[in-house]
MARFI-25452 format. One record per atom (N, C-alpha, C): residue in one letter; atom name; x, y, z. Coordinates in Angstrom, 1 decimal, decimal comma. Each point is the difference from the previous one (the first is absolute). Layout:
# residues N
A | CA | X | Y | Z
...
This chain:
# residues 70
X | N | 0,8 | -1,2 | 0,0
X | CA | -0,8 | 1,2 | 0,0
X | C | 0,9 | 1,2 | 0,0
X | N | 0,0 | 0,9 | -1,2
X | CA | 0,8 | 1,4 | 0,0
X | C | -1,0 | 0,8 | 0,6
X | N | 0,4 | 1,4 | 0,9
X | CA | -1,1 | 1,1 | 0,1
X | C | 0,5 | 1,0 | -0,8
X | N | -1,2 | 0,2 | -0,8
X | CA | 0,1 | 1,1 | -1,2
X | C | -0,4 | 1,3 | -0,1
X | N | -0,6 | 0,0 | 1,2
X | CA | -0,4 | 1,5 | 0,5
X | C | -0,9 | -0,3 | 1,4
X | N | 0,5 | 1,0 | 1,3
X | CA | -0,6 | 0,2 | 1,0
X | C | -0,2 | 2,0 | 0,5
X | N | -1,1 | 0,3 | -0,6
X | CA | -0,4 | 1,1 | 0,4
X | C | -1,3 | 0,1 | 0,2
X | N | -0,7 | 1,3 | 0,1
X | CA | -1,4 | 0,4 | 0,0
X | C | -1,1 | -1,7 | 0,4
X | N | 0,6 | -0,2 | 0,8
X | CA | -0,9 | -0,8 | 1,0
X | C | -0,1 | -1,1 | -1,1
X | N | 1,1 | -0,4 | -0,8
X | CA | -0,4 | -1,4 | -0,6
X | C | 1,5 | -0,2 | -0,6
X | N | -0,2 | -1,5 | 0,2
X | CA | 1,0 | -0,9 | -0,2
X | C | 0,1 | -0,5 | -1,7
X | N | 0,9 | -0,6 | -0,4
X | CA | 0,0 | -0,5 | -1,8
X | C | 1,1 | -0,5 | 0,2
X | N | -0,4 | -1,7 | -0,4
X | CA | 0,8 | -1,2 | 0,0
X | C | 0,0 | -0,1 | -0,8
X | N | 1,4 | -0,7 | -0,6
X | CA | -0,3 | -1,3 | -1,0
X | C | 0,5 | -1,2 | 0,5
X | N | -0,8 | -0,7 | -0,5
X | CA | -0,2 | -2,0 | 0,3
X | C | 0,1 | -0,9 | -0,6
X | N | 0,9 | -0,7 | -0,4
X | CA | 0,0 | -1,1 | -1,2
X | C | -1,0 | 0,4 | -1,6
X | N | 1,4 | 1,5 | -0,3
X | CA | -0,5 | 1,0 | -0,9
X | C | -1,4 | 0,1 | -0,1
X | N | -0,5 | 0,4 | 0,8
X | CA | -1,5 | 1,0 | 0,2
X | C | 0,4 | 0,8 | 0,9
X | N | -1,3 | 1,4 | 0,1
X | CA | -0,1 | 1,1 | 0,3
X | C | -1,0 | -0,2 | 1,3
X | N | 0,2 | 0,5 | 1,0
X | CA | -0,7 | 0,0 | 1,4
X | C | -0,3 | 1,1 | 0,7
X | N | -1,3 | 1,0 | 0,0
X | CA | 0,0 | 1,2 | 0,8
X | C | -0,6 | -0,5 | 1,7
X | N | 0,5 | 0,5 | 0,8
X | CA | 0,0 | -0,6 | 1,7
X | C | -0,4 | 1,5 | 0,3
X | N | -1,4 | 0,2 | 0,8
X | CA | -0,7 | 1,0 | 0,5
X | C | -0,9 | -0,3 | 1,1
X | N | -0,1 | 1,1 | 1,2
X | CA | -0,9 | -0,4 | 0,7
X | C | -1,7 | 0,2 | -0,3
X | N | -0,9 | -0,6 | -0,3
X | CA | -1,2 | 0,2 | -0,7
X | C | -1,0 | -0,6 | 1,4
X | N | 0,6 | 0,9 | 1,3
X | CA | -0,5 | -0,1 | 1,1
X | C | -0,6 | 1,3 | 0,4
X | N | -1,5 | 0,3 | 0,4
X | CA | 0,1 | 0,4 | 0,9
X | C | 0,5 | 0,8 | 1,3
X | N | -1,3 | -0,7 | 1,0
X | CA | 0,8 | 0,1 | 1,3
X | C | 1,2 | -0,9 | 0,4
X | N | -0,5 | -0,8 | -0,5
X | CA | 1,1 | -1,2 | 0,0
X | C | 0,7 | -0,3 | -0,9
X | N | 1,6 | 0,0 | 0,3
X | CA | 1,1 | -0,1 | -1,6
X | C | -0,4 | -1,4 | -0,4
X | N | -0,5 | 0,0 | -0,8
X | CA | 0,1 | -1,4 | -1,1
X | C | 0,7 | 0,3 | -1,5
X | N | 1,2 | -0,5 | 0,0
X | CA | 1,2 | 0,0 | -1,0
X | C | -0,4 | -1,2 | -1,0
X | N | -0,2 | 0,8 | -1,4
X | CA | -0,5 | -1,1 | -0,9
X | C | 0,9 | -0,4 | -1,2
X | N | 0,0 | -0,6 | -0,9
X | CA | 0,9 | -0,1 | -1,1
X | C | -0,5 | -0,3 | -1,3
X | N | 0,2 | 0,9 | -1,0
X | CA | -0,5 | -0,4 | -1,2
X | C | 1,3 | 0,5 | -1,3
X | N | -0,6 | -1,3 | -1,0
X | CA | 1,0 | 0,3 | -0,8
X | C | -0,4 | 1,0 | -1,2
X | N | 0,6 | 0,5 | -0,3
X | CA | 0,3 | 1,4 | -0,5
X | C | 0,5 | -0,2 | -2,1
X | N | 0,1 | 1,0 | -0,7
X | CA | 0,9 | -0,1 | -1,3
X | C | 1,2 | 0,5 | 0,2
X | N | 0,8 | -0,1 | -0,7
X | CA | 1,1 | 1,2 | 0,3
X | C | 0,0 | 1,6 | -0,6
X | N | -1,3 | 0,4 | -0,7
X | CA | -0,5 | 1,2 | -0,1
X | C | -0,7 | 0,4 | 1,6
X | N | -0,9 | -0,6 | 0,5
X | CA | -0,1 | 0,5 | 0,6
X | C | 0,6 | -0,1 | 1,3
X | N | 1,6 | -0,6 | 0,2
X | CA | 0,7 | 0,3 | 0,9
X | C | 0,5 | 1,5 | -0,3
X | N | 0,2 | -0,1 | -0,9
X | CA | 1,0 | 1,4 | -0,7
X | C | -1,1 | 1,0 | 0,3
X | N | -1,0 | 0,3 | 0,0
X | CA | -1,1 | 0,9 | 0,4
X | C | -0,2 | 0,2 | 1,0
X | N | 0,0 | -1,5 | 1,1
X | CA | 0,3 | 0,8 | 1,4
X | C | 0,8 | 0,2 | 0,8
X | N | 1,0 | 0,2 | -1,1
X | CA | 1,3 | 0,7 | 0,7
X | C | 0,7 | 0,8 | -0,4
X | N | -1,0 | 1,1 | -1,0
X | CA | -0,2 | 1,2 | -0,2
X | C | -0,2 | 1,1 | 1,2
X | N | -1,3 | -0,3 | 0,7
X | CA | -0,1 | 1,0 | 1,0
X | C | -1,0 | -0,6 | 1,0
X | N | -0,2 | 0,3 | 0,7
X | CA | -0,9 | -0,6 | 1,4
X | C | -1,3 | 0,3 | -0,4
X | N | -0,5 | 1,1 | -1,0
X | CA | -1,3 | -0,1 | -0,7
X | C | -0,1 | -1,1 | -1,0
X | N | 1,0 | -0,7 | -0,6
X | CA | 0,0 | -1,2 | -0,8
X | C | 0,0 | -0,6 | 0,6
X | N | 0,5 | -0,5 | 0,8
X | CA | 0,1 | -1,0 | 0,7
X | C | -1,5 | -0,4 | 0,8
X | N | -0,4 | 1,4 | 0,8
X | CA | -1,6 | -0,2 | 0,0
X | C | -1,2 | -0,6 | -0,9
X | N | 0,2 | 0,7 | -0,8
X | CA | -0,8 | -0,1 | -1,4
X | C | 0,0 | -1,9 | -0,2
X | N | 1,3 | -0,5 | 0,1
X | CA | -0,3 | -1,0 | -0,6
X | C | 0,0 | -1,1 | 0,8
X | N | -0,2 | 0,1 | 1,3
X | CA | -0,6 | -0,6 | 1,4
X | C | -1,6 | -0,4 | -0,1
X | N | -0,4 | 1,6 | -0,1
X | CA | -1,5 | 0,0 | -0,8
X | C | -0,4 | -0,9 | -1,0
X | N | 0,9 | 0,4 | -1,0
X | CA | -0,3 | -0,8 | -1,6
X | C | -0,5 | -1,2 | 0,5
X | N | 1,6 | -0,8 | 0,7
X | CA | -0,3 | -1,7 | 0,1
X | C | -0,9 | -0,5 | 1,2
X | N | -0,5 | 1,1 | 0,9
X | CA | -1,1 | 0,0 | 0,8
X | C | -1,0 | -0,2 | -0,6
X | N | -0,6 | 0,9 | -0,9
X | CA | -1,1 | -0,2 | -1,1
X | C | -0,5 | -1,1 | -0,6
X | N | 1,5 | -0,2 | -0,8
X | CA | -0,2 | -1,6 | -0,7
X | C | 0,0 | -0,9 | 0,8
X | N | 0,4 | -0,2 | 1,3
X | CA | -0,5 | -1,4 | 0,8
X | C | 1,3 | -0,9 | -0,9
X | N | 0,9 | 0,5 | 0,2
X | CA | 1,7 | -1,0 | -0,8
X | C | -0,5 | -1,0 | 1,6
X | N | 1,0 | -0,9 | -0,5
X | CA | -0,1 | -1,1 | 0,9
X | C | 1,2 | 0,4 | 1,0
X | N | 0,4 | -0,5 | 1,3
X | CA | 0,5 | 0,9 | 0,5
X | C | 0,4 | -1,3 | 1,2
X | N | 1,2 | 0,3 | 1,0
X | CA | 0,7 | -1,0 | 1,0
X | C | -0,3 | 1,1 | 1,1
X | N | -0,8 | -0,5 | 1,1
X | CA | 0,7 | 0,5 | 1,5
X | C | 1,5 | -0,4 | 0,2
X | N | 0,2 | 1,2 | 0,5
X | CA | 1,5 | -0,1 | 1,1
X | C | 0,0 | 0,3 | 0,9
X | N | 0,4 | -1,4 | 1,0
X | CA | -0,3 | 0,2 | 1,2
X | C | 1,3 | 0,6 | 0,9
């Protein structure tokens, strides 16, 4: 596992060449989740912390398939 960016409240892995965004999509309570990502839209959120927002939302919307981290 490389880390390929850690800022603006989110993490970007890669994993047996895939792309991984790690965010808390908690609440009151931190629940840290994991979903995989393209490599466009790593490169977009890590533009700026409004990209990086933006595309938290996006894959919130779509219901991407996603890993708790506990």
């Amino acid at each position: 596992m490389d880390i390929l960016f850690a800022n603006y409240g989110i993490n970007i892995i890669r994993r047996d060449g895939r792309i991984f965004i790690i965010f808390d999509a908690g609440g009151i309570v931190v629940q840290m989740i994991e979903i995989e990502i393209t490599e466009e839209e790593s490169l977009k959120a890590q533009k700026s912390e409004r990209d990086a927002y933006e595309l938290i939302i996006k894959l919130q919307n779509e219901k991407r398939p996603y890993k708790k981290i506990h």
